[in-house]
C-alpha positions in Angstrom: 0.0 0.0 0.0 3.1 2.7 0.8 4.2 2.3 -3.1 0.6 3.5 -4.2 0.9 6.6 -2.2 4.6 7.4 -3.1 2.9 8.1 -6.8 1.5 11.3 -5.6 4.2 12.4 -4.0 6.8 12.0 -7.3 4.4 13.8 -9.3 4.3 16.8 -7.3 8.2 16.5 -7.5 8.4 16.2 -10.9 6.0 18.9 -11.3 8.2 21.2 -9.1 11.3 20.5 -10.9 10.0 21.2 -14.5 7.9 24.6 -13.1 11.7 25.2 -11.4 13.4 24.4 -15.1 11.1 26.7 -16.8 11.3 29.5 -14.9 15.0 29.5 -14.8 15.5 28.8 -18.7 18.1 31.2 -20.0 16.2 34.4 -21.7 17.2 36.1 -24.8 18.9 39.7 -23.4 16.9 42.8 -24.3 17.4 44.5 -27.2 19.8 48.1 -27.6 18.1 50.7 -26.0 17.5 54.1 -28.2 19.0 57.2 -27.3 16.1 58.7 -26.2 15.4 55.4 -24.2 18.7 56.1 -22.8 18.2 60.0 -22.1 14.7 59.5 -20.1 17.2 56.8 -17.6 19.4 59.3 -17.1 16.7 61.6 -16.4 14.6 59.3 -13.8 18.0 58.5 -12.3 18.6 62.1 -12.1 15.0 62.9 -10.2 15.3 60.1 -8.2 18.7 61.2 -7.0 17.2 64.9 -6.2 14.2 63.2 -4.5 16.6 60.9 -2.0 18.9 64.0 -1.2 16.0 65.8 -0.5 14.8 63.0 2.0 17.7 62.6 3.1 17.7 66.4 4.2 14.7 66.4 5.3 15.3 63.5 7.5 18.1 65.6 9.4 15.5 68.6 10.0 13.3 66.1 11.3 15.7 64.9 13.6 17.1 67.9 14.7 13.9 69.5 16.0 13.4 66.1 17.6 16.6 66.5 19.7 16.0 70.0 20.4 12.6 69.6 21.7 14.2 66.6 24.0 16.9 69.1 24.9 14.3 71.7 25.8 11.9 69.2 28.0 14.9 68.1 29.9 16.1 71.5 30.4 12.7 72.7 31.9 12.8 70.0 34.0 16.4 70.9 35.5 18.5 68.2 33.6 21.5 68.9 31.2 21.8 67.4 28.3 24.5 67.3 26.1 24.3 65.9 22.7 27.0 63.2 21.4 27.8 63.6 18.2 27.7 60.2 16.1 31.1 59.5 14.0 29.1 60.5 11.1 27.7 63.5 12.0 28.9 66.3 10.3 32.6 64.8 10.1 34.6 66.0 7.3 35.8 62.6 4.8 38.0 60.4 6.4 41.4 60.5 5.4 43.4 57.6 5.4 46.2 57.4 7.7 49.8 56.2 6.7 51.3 53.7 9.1 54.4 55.3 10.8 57.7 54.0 9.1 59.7 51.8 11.4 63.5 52.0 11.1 65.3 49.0 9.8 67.0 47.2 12.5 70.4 48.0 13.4 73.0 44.9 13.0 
């Protein structure tokens, strides 16, 4: 009686492996894109560039009159509060550092 039911069960497979085969088959690549295809890319690229830096900016305000109304409730209740800087923040580019030159060693 188990070999009956196993029939099921390698049909499914089999059904799995050739929906799997399929939908990994190897596509034709698309064709050349025109130059205007290639000048509206640029463009959305360029917009959705301009709308992350502007998220991004606005992000900072948003954060920054968070802290400062923090800074302000703590203040009014008599605590002092001093804001730590992430590494990040405002930090100009990191500059890479050259590892100090050792003297050869003296026979």
């Amino acid at each position: 009686m188990a070999e009956t039911k196993s029939w099921p069960a390698l049909l499914g497979a089999a059904l799995v492996l050739g929906a799997f085969t399929l939908a990994t088959a190897k596509l034709p690549p698309p064709p050349p894109m025109t130059p205007e295809q290639k000048a509206a890319a640029e463009e959305k690229k360029a917009k959705e560039a301009a709308a992350a830096e502007l998220a991004k900016k606005q992000q900072a305000q948003a954060e920054d009159r968070v802290a400062a109304r923090y800074i302000a409730e703590q203040k009014a209740k008599g605590n002092v509060v001093t804001p730590q800087m992430g590494p990040t923040a405002n930090a100009p580019p990191a500059q890479t550092a050259k590892a100090p030159e050792t003297a050869a060693p003296k026979k």
